[in-house]
N, C-alpha and C positions, 0 to 999 in steps of 0.2 A: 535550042530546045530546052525546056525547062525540065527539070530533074523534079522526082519525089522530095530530094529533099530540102530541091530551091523552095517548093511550094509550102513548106510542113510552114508552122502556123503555133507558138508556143500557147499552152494552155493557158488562161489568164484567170488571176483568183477569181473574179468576175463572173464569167464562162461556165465555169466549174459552179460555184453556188448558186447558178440560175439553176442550172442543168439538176443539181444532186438533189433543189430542195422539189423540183417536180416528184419525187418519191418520197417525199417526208408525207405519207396518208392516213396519218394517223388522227383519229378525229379530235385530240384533246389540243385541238391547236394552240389555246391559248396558255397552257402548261410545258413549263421549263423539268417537271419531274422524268418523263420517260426518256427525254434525249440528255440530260443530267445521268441518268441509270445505264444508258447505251453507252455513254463517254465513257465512266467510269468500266464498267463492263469490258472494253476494248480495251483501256488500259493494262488490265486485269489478263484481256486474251496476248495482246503483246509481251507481257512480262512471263505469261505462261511460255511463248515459246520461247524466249529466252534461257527459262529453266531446263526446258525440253533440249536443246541445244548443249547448255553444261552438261546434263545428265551423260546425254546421247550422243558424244563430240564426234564418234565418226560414222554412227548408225543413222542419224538423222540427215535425211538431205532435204528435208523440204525445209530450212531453215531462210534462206536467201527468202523465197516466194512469200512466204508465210511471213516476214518484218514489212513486205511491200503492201500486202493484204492488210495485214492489221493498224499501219498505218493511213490505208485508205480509210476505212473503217472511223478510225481514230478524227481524220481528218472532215468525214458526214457529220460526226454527229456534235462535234466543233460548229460545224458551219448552220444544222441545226436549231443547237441553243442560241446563237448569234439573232438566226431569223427569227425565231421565236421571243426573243429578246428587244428585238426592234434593231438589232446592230447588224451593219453589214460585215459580212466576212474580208470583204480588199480592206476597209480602216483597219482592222485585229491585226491583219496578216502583216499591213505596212510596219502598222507601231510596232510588231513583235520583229520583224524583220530589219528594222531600222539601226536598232542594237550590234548588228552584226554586220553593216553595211551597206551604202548609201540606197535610197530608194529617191528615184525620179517622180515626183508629184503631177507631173506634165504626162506621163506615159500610163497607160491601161497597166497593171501590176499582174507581173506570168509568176508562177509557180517559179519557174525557174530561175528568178530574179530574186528568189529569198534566199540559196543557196551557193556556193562557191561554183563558179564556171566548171572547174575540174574536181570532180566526188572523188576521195579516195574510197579503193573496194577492201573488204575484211570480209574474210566466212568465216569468221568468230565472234559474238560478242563480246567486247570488250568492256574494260572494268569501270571506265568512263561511261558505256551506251548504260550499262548496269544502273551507275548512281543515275544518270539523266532518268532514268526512268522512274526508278523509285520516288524522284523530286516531281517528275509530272504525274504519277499518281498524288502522291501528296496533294497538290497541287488544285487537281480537280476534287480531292477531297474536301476541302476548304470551300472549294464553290458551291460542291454540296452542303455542307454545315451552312453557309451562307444564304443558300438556298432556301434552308429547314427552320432557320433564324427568321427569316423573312428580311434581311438586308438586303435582298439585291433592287428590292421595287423601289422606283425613283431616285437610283441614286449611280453612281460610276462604278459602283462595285464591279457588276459585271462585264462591263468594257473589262476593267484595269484585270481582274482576274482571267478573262478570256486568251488577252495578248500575253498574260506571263504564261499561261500553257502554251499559246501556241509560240512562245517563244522555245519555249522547251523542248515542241513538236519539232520543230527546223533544227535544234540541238540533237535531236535524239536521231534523226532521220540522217544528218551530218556526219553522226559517231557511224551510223551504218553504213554509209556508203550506199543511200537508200537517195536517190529523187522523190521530191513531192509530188514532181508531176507526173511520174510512172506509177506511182501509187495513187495518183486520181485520176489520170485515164483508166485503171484498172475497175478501181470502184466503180466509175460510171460505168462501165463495161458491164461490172458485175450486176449491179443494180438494175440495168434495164435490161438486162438478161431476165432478172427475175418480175419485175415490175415496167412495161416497157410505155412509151410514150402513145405509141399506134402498135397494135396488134396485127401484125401482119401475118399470115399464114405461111409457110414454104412449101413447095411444093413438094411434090411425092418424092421420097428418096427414093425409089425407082423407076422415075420418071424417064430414066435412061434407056429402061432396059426393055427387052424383048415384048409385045404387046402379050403373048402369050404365058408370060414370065413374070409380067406385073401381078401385086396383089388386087383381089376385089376390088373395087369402089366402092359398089355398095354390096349388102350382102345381111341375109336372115337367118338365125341359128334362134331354134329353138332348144330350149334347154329344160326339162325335168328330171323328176327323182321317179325312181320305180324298184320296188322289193324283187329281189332275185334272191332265193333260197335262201328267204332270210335276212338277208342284206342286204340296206338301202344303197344304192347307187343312184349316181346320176350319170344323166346320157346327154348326148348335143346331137341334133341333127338341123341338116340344112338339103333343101329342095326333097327330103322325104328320103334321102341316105343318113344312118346314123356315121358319125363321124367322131377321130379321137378315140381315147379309151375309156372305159365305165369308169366313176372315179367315187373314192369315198374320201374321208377326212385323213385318212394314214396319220395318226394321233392316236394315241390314249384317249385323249379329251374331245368330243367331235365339240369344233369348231367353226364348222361348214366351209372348210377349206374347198369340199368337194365343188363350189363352183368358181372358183376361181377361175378359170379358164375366160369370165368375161373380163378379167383385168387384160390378158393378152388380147381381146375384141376391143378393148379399151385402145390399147397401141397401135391398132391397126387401125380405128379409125384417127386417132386426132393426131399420132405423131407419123402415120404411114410406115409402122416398123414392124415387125414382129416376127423374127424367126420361126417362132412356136410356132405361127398361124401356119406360115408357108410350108413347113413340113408336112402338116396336118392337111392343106390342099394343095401339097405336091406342086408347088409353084418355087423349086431354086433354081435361082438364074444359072442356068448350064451353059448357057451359051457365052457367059464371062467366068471361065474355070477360077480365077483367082478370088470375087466377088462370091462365085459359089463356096469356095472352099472358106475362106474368110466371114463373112458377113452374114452368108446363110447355112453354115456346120453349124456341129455339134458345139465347137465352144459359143456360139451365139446364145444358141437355143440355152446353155446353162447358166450362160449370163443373163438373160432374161427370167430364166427360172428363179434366179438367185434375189435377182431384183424384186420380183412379186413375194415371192417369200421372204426377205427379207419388208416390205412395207407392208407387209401382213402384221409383222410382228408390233410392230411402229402403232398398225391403225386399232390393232384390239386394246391398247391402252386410249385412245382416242376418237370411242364409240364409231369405230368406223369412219371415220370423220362425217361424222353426220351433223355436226354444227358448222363445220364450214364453211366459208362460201370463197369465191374465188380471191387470192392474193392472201388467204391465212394458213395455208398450208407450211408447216416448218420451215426458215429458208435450209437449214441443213440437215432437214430428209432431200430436199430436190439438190442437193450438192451432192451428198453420199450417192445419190443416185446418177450425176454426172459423172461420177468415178467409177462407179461401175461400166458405163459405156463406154469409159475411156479409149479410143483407137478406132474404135465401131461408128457405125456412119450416125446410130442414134445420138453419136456424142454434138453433132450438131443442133440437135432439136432444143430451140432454148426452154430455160427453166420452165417459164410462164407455159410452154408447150404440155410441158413433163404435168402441171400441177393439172392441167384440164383433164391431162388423162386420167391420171391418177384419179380425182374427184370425180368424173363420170364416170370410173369404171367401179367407183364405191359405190357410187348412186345407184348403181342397176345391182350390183352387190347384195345392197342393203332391202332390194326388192324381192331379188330371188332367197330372202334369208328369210321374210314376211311370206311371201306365197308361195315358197317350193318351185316353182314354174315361172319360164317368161319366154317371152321372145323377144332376143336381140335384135335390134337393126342398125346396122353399120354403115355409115356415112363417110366416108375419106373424103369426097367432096366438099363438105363443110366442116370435116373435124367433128362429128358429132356420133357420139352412140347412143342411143335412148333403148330404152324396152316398157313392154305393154307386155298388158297381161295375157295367158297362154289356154284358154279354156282346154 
């Protein structure tokens, strides 16, 4: 019988730059500036953690992860200007590879064939990975200037400059004790996390549980403001029960935080999650005491809470996100906010998941901010939350 790891299947440069430049969506196709900006930028976030690291030698643990990360990174947007350039990424990688030991011209070219069979491991930057790095910023610096010059069109520059970086990429990844190819499984990981090839929906995270116990499917909450002694509140009701608690802005500054609560209608339809919701219609799974205590307590509910408040903060500097539209959402608002779920079942929901909710629950947001009133309607079925107006 064959094993997992009779069958594994080495990444091959090849493989990898079909796959990463399916997310290259950027419309200025025929421009080497932005993936020139990204390269250099990454080099930038590598040497940062490197600094982070000396600073922080035994406070910092996410050192390891964070040189695999940003050499993935480093390794997109190499392969980027390549295609944008008209060069393929397997020539760069051979010539740059070559230098350090034989490449077979007859074999499809793996990641792992740029590399030494056996990685030595270090959890410290060393003073060699230091200078390698400083020489491949330089490095890419030059391509820039070269760029800015106008020498690279019609001429080998950019070949010859590409392979001395990524020569330096295979030097600097070797000082760590870093494979190329765990840092481009990652990336592609990462990437179609966030930008995927088919959008595929998941099903309900509580798809498991008790029919009784599940959240909604679908479901209507209307929502307005109404003066009580003075003070504006707002209220939510659904089938003609108000529901929840009157809510104001709890700010010095009203900033109509008071309806927030469709960012949580927001989660419940498109990612099928929301603690908040289930407390508020009395749906925790009791019948899996550990899922109830976990998943559906109180530390949920304030990791949720924390979450919306804190992309509150994010979207009043970026009108709400009202210029938006799907796939421009920050990648690292939808990261901070993978951390936040960290352990929780939401932590499965991918990025691209996270970004719909997030934008539809602005959208209906930015409605009730315009007419004071609406009515929600909640779709789990199709991931969708809309609202209409509330006479």
């Amino acid at each position: 019988m064959m094993s997992e790891s009779d069958s594994f299947s080495p990444l091959t440069v090849a493989d990898y730059a079909s796959r990463a430049l399916t997310t290259d969506q950027r419309s200025d196709q025929g421009s080497l500036s932005f993936p020139l900006l990204g390269l250099f930028g990454e080099i930038g976030s590598l040497l940062s953690e490197v600094k982070k690291k000396q600073r922080d030698r035994t406070s910092y643990v996410g050192y390891a992860g964070a040189v695999v990360e940003e050499l993935g990174d480093v390794l997109w947007y190499l392969n980027t200007v390549a295609a944008r350039g008209g060069l393929q990424l397997e020539s760069i990688m051979a010539t740059a590879g070559a230098a350090s030991r034989p490449i077979d011209p007859q074999e499809p070219l793996t990641l792992s064939a740029l590399q030494p069979a056996i990685m030595h491991r270090s959890a410290e930057p060393t003073s060699e990975f230091e200078r390698t790095l400083l020489r491949l910023a330089g490095e890419v610096g030059l391509l820039v200037a070269d760029h800015e010059a106008g020498r690279l069109i019609g001429s080998t520059i950019l070949a010859d400059r590409l392979a001395t970086i990524a020569h330096s990429l295979i030097k600097a990844a070797n000082e760590a004790g870093v494979t190329l190819e765990a840092s481009a499984i990652k990336n592609l990981a990462k990437i179609f996390d966030r930008w995927p090839r088919e959008r595929i929906y998941p099903d309900p995270l509580d798809s498991g549980a008790e029919p009784e116990e599940q959240l909604p499917r679908t479901l209507h909450v209307e929502i307005f403001e109404r003066d009580v002694s003075g003070i504006t509140y707002v209220f939510q009701r659904c089938n003609g029960i108000n529901i929840g608690d009157r809510l104001t802005d709890n700010a010095m500054r009203d900033d109509d935080y008071r309806f927030h609560d469709v960012f949580h209608f927001a989660y419940l339809a498109v990612l099928t999650w929301s603690p908040v919701v289930r407390t508020l219609f009395r749906l925790k799974r009791k019948s899996a005491p550990r899922i109830d205590e976990a998943e559906d307590g109180a530390r949920a509910i304030l990791i949720e809470e924390g979450i919306t408040t804190w992309i509150f903060g994010q979207a009043v500097n970026l009108n709400f996100f009202a210029e938006l539209q799907r796939g421009d959402l920050p990648f690292d608002l939808l990261k901070h906010v993978r951390q936040f779920v960290a352990g929780y079942e939401a932590e499965k929901c991918p990025l691209w998941l996270w970004e719909e909710a997030v934008l539809q629950g602005y959208a209906a947001f930015r409605f009730l901010r315009q007419h004071r009133r609406g009515r929600l309607l909640v779709d789990m079925n199709n991931h969708r939350l809309s609202i209409e107006a509330l006479s």
